[in-house]
VEXSE-474697 format. One record per residue (C-alpha): residue in one letter; y, x, z. Coordinates in steps of 0.05 Angstrom, whole numbers. Example, Ala and Ser with C-alpha at 12.3 -4.5 7.8 and 13.67 -1.06 7.14 Angstrom:
BEGIN
aa:py:px:pz
A:-90:246:156;
S:-21:273:143;
END
This chain:
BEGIN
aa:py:px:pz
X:0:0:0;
X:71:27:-21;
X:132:27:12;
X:175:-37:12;
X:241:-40:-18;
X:288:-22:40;
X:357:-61:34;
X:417:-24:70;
X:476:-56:99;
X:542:-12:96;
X:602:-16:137;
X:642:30:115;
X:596:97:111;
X:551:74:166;
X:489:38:156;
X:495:-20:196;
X:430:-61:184;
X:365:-52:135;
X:315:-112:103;
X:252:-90:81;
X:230:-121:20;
X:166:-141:-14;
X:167:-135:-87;
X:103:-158:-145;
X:110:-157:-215;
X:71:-186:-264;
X:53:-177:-335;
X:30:-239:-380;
X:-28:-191:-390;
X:-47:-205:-310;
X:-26:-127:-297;
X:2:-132:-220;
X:44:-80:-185;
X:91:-76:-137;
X:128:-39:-60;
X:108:-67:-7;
X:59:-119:8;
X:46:-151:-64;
X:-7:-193:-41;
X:23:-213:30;
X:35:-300:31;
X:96:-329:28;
X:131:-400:21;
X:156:-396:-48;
X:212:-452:-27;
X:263:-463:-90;
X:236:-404:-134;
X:180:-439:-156;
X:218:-501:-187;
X:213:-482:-262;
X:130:-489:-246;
X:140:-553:-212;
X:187:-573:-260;
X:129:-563:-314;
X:102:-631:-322;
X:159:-648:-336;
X:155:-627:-408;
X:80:-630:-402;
X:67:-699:-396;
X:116:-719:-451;
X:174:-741:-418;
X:222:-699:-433;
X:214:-714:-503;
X:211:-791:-480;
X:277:-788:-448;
X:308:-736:-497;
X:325:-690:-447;
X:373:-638:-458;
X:367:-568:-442;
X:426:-580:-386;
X:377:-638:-354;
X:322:-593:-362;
X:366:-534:-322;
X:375:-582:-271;
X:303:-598:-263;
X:294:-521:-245;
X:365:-521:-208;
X:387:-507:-137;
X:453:-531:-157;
X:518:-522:-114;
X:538:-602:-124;
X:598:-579:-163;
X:624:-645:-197;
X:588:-626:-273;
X:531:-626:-230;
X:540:-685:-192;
X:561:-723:-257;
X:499:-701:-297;
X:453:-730:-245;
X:475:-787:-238;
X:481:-798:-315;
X:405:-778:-315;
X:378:-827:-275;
X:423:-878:-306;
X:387:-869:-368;
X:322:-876:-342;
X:337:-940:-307;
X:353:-911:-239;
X:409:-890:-198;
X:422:-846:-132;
X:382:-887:-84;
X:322:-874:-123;
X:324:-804:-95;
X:286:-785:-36;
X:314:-711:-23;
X:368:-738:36;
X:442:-716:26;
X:479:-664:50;
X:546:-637:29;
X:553:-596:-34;
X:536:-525:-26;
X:606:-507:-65;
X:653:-503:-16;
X:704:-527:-64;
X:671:-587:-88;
X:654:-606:-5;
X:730:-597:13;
X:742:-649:-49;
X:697:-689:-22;
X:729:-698:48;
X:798:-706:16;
X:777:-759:-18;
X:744:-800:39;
X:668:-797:11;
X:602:-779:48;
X:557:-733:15;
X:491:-781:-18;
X:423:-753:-52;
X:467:-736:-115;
X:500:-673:-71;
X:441:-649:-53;
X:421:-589:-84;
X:352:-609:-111;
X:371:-671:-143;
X:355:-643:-205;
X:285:-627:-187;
X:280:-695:-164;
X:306:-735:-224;
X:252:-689:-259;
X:188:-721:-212;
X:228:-785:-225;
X:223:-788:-302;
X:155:-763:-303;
X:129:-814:-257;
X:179:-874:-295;
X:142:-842:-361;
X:78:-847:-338;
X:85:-917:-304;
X:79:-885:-232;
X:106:-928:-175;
X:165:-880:-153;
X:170:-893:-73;
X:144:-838:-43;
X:141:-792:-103;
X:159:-731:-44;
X:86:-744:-6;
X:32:-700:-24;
X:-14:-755:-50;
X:31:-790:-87;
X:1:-779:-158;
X:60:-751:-187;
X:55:-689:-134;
X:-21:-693:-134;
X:-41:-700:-201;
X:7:-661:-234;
X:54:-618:-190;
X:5:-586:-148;
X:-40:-579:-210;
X:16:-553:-248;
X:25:-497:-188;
X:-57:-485:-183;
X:-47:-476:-259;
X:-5:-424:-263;
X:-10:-384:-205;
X:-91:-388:-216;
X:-102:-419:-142;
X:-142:-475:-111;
X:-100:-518:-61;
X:-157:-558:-49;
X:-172:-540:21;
X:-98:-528:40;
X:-41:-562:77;
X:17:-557:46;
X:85:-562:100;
X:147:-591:84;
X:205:-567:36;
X:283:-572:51;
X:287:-628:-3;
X:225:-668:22;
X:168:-645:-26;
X:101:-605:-10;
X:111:-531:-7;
X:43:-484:-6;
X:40:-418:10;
X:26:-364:-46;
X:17:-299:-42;
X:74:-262:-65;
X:40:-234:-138;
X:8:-303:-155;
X:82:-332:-148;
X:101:-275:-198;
X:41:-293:-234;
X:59:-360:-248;
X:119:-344:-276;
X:92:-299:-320;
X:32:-353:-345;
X:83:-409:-361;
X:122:-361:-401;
X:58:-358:-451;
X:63:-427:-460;
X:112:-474:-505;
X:135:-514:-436;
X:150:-455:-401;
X:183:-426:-455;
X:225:-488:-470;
X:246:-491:-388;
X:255:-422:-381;
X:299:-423:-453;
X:345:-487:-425;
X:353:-447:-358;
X:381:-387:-397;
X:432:-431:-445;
X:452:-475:-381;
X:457:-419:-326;
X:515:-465:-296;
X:473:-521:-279;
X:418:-474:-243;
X:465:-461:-192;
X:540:-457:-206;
X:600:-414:-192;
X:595:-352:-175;
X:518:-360:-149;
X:476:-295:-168;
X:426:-336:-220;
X:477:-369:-257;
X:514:-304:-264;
X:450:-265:-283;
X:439:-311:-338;
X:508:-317:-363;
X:499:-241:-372;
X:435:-237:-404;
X:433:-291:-452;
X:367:-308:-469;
X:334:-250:-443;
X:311:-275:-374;
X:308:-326:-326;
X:315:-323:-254;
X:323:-364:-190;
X:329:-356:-113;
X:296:-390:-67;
X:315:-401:19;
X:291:-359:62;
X:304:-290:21;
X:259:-305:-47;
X:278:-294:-119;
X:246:-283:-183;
X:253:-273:-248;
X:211:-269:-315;
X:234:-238:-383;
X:216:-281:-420;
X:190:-252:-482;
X:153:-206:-460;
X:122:-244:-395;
X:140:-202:-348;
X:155:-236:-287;
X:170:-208:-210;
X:181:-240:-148;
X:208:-212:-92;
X:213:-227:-15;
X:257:-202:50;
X:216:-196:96;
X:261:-223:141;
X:287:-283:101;
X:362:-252:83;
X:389:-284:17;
X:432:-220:19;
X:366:-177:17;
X:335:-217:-29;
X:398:-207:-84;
X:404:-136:-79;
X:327:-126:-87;
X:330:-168:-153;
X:377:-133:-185;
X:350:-76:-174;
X:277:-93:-196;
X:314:-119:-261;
X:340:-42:-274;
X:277:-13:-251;
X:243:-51:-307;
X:296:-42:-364;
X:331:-110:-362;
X:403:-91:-323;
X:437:-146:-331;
X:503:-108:-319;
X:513:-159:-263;
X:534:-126:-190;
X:538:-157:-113;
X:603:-167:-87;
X:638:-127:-32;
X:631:-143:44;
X:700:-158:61;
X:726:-176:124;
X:774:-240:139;
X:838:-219:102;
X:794:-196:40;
X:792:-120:51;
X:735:-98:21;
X:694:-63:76;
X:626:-52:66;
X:577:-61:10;
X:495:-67:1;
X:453:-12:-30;
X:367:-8:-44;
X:328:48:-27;
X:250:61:-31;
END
């Protein structure tokens, strides 16, 4: 077993704090490398949402619905409830005879803090819509309202839409069998299982061999806005590389990443959950493997905006 990735934390010239990091990468070949603990499990949390968002495409509804490649970015989003977000979401589920209510991921206020202030001024409460999974969610929606699925409790683990085509979509890709596992409970609602760390990075790779994956991963790349938003690291990634690659955080300190025509794909974990960790060790996996996508962190600054401290990776 390697090394992990070792984040630093800088104030000023003095290391301050350090986040080990877990690292696999995966060839569409089923090559696996990696620092750290490759094979150590994780909760993949909102980095796996391009494989749940799978069926999706699979089962024909996108086409039955006409989605667009900024609906289908949403359906693999984490989005920061900015109001193009907001707006899209609910135009969504308009068109497949739904609205807002319909959504079982619970509100909370927008992740932007921009679009939350807005939100106060003008006297409104944050509903489903905000929530940053909403996309996701319209996505189980129009599979099940395509496949004639009773949508109440389209979030439980048994519900057939989950069962019969999310999980199997996951088991698919990652080459696991959930069968005698429990999955616990995501942020949004829905079943999260734990992976291991290079079948995560596996799966990403897999999809990318097939036409779904390639269409999601293709509308997450020419709609990085509505995968997260301003100034979040995946939309900014993508804005950079074009159609190169496609990547998206998760809580709790995952991200991955695939290029897409090739298949590689890596994942990568802090070991101790730090989003800040978890950026730093994705870009630099990106320029360890060739694809620099010229993007960089910005500065630690203190209240006034002085710049004073920054994050760097070491092995």
């Amino acid at each position: 077993m390697s090394p992990p990735v070792v984040v630093e934390v800088l104030r000023g010239h003095v290391v301050e704090s350090r986040h080990e990091v877990d690292v696999a990468v995966v060839g569409a070949d089923g090559h696996r490398s990696g620092f750290g603990n490759p094979g150590r499990k994780v909760l993949a949390r909102s980095a796996i949402k391009p494989i749940q968002a799978f069926p999706l495409v699979a089962t024909g509804a996108a086409d039955a619905f006409d989605l667009s490649q900024r609906r289908l970015a949403l359906s693999c989003a984490s989005h920061n409830g900015e109001i193009g977000h907001v707006d899209e979401v609910v135009a969504w589920l308009g068109d497949i005879g739904l609205d807002p209510s319909a959504l079982e991921c619970g509100a909370h206020p927008p992740l932007d803090a921009s679009a939350s202030q807005a939100l106060v001024a003008a006297g409104m409460n944050p509903g489903a819509q905000h929530n940053n999974c909403s996309g996701k969610h319209s996505g189980f929606l129009t599979t099940c309202v395509h496949l004639g699925l009773d949508p109440a409790g389209y979030i439980q683990p048994d519900h057939l839409v989950q069962r019969d085509h999310v999980t199997k979509a996951i088991e698919a890709a990652c080459e696991v069998s959930l069968d005698d596992e429990t999955p616990v409970v995501d942020g949004c609602g829905i079943p999260v299982w734990e992976l291991t760390l290079d079948a995560l990075a596996g799966g990403w790779a897999r999809i990318a061999t097939t036409d779904e994956g390639r269409r999601l991963y293709a509308a997450m790349a020419a709609e990085p806005f509505f995968v997260a938003g301003s100034g979040r690291l995946s939309t900014r990634v993508m804005q950079a590389e074009g159609a190169t690659c496609a990547v998206k955080g998760g809580a709790e300190g995952v991200f991955c990443g695939v290029h897409v025509e090739s298949g590689l794909a890596w994942a990568v974990k802090a070991r101790d959950g730090a989003g800040r960790a978890a950026e730093a060790a994705l870009l630099w996996v990106m320029r360890d493997l060739g694809f620099d996508p010229g993007v960089e962190l910005e500065p630690l600054t203190n209240a006034a905006g002085r710049p004073v401290g920054a994050l760097r990776v070491r092995l």
